[in-house]
C-alpha positions in Angstrom: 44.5 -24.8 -15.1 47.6 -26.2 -15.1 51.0 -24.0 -12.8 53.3 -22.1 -14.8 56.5 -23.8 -15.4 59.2 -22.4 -13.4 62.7 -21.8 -14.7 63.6 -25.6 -13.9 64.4 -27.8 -16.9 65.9 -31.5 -17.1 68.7 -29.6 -19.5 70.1 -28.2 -16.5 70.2 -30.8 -14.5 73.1 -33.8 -14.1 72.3 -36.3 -16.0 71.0 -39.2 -14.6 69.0 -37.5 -11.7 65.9 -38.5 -12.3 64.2 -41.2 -12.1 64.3 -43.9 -9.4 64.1 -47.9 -9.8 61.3 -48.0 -7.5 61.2 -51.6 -4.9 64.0 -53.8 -6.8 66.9 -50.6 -5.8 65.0 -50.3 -2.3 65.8 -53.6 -2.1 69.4 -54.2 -3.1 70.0 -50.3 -0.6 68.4 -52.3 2.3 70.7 -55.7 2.1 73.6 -53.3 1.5 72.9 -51.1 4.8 72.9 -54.6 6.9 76.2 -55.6 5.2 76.9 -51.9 6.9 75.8 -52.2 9.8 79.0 -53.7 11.4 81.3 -51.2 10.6 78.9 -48.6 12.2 79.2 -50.2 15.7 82.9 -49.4 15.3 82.1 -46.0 13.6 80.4 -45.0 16.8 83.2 -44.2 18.7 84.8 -41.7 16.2 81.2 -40.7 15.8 80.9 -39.4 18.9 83.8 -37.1 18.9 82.9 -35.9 15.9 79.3 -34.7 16.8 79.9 -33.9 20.5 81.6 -30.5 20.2 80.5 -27.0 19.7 79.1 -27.7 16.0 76.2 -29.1 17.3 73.4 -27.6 16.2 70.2 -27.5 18.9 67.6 -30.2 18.7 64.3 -29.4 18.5 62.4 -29.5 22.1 59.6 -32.2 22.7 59.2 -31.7 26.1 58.0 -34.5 28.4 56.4 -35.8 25.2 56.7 -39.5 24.5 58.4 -40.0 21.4 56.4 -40.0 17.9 57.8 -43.7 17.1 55.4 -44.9 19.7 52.9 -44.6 17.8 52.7 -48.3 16.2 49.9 -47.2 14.0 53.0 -45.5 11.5 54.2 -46.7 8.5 57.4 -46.1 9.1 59.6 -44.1 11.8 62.8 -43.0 12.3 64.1 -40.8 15.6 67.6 -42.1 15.0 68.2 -43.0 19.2 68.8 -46.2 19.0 71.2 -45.9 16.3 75.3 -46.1 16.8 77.1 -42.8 16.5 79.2 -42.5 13.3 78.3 -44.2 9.7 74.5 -44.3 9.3 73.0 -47.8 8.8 70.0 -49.4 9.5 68.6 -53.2 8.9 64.8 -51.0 8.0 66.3 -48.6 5.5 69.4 -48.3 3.2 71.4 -45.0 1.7 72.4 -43.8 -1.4 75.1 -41.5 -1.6 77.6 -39.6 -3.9 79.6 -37.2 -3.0 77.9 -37.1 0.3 77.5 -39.3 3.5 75.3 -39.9 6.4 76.2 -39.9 9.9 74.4 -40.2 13.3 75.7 -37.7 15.6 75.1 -35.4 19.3 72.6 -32.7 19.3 72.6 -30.1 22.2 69.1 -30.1 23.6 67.7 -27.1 24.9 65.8 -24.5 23.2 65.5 -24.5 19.7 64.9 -22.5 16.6 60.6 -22.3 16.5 60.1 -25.1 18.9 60.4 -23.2 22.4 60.0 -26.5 24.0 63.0 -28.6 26.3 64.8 -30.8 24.5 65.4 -34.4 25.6 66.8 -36.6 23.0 69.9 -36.0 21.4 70.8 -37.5 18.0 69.9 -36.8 14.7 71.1 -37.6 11.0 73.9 -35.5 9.7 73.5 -35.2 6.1 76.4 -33.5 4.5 77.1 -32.9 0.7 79.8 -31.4 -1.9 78.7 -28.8 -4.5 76.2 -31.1 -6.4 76.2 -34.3 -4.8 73.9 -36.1 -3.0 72.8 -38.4 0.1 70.3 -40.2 1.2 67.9 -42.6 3.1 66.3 -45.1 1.5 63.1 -46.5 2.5 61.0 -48.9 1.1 56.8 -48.3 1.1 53.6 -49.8 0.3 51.6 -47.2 1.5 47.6 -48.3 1.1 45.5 -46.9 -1.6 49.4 -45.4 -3.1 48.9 -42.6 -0.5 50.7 -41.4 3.0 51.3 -38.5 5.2 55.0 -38.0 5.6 56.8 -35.5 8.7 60.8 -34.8 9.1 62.3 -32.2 10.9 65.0 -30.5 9.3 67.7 -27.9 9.5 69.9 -26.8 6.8 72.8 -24.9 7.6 72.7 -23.0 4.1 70.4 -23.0 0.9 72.2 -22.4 -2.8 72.7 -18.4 -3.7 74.5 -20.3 -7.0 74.4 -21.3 -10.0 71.5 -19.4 -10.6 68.0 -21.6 -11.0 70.4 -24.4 -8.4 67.2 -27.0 -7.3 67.7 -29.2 -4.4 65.4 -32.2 -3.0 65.0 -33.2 0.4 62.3 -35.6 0.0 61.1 -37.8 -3.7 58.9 -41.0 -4.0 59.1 -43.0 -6.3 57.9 -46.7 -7.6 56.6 -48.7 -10.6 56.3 -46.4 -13.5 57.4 -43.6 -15.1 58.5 -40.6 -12.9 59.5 -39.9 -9.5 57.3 -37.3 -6.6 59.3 -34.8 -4.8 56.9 -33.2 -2.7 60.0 -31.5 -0.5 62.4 -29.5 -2.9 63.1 -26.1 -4.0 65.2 -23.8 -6.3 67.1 -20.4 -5.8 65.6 -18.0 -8.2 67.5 -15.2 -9.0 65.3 -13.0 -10.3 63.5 -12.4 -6.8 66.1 -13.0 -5.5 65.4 -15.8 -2.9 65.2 -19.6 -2.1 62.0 -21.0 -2.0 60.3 -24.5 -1.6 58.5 -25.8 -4.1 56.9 -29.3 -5.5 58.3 -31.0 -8.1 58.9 -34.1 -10.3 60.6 -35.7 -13.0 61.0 -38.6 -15.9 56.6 -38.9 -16.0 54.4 -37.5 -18.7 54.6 -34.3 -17.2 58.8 -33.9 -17.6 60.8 -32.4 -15.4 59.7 -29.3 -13.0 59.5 -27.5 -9.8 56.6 -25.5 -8.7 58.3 -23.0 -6.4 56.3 -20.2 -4.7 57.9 -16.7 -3.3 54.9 -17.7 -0.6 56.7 -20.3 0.5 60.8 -19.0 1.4 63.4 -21.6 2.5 64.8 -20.5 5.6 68.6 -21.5 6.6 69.6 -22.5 10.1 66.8 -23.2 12.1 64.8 -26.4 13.0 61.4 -26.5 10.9 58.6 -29.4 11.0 57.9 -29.9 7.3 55.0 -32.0 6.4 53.7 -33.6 3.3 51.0 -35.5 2.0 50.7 -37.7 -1.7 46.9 -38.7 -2.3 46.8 -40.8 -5.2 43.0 -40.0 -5.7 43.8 -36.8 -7.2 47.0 -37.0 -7.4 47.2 -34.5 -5.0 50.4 -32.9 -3.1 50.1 -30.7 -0.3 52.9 -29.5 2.0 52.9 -28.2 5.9 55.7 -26.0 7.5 55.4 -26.0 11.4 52.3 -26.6 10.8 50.9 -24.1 8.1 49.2 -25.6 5.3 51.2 -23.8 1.9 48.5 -23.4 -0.2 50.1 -21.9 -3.1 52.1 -25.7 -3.3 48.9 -27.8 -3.8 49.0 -29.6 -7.4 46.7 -32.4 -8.4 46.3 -34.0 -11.4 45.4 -31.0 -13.8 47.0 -28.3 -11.9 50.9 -29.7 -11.5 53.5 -28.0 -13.7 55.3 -29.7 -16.8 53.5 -30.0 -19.8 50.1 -30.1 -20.2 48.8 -33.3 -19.4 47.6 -35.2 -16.6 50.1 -36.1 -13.6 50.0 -39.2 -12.3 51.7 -40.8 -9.2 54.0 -43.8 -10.2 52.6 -46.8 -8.0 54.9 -45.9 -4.8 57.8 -48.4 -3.7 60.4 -46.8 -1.9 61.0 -42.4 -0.6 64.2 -41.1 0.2 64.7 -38.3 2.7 68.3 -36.1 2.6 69.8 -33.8 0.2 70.6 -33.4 -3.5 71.5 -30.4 -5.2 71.7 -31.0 -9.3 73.9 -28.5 -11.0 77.7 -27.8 -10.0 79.6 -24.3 -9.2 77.7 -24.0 -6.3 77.8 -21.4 -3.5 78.5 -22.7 -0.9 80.5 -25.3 -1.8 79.0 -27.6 0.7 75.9 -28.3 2.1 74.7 -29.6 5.3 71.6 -30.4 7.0 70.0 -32.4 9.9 67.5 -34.7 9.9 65.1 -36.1 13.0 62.0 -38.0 12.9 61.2 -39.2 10.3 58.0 -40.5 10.0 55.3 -41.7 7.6 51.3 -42.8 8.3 48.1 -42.8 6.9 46.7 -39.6 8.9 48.4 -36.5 9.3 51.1 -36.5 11.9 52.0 -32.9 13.0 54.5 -31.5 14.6 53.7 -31.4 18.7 54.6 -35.2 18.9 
């Protein structure tokens, strides 16, 4: 039994969206980050001034816990301390931006929302948009068997209350083949009304949808561990928030949304991680949200690390 189709179609969203290239555009991001890379030893300076003052939002604690890039057995993690303050760039992932831009900045630590644990690092990944623009990392993949767990934290400052039916991504996969995975998104549904997650994708047999579940609310302005998993067994995605499996997310093969035949996983080359929002007018006019490790493995990663 296949989910109901929510009230998100590709005719409402900017043209173009879609799809990603898959490994060749992970690529050709990745060279052009280290041609980057430069300028954000200079940006660093600015950077700091920038993210230092009373805008900050709180990181989220870790305690005396080592970091979760420690862990060499990961596929792929990013805790952003090692980085330069100002213009994001990195020699391991690139960006893709417009209308949009990433920046490493300050963080207070301390006590944060739904964490309750001391803080000790103290940069994270600005990721700030206008009406329907976008911005993001790019990281290339080859996870084994086409399947990984994948972990950020995130806070966003404020989720779409327009247009109505506005869908956002924070998180899509994509490779060889048609369509791209976005197990992290949601839409504002005004018939509720609310902002919800829900999982979605686009350009594959399926078409274009998002699964969003009044189970599952988007909540503004407050540090959540959000957790995914793609296993291309089933064709299975299942998301975590701080921890809590959200059941009422799960699709597989026969159960996704779209039309009514079997989803399938593109063979995976390259996820992104920030923001998009896809139709314009929006309210507010701006969107911003921080990110913080980043992380990807075969196993589940959770959030204590």
């Amino acid at each position: 039994m296949r989910k109901p189709t929510r009230q998100h179609t590709a005719a409402t969203d900017e043209q173009g969206a879609g799809t990603g290239p898959g490994r060749g555009r992970a690529a050709v991001a990745v060279a052009a980050a280290a041609a980057l890379a430069a300028s954000a030893l200079t940006l660093g300076a600015s950077g700091a001034s920038a993210g230092g003052g009373t805008d900050e939002p709180d990181r989220p604690g870790r305690g005396g816990q080592r970091s979760v890039c420690a862990d060499e057995s990961l596929l792929f993690c990013e805790d952003f301390e090692r980085l330069p303050l100002g213009g994001a760039a990195s020699m391991r992932w690139g960006i893709d931006t417009r209308a949009g831009t990433l920046t490493v900045e300050k963080v207070r630590t301390g006590q944060s929302g739904g964490y309750g644990r001391h803080g000790r690092h103290a940069q994270a990944l600005r990721v700030h948009t206008a009406d329907n623009g976008r911005a993001f990392m790019v990281i290339p993949v080859d996870p084994p068997e086409n399947s990984f767990y994948g972990r950020i934290r995130v806070r966003v400052d404020e989720f779409p209350t327009a247009p109505d039916w506005a869908h956002y991504t924070l998180v899509e996969a994509s490779g060889e083949g048609a369509g791209v995975v976005r197990p992290i998104g949601g839409q504002y549904a005004p018939t509720v009304p609310g902002v919800f997650w829900g999982v979605g994708s686009d350009g594959g047999p399926t078409g274009d949808w998002t699964s969003w579940q009044e189970s599952s609310p988007s909540v503004a302005d407050r540090w959540q561990c959000v957790e995914w998993q793609l296993d291309a067994s089933d064709n299975r995605v299942q998301v975590w928030i701080d921890g809590d499996l959200q059941e009422d997310l799960t699709v597989d093969t026969e159960t996704a949304g779209g039309a009514d035949v079997p989803f399938v996983f593109p063979d995976l080359g390259e996820v992104k991680v920030g923001w998009q929002l896809y139709q314009g007018g929006t309210t507010p006019a701006e969107f911003d949200l921080w990110l913080d490790d980043v992380a990807f493995g075969t196993q589940q990663i959770g959030c204590d690390a």
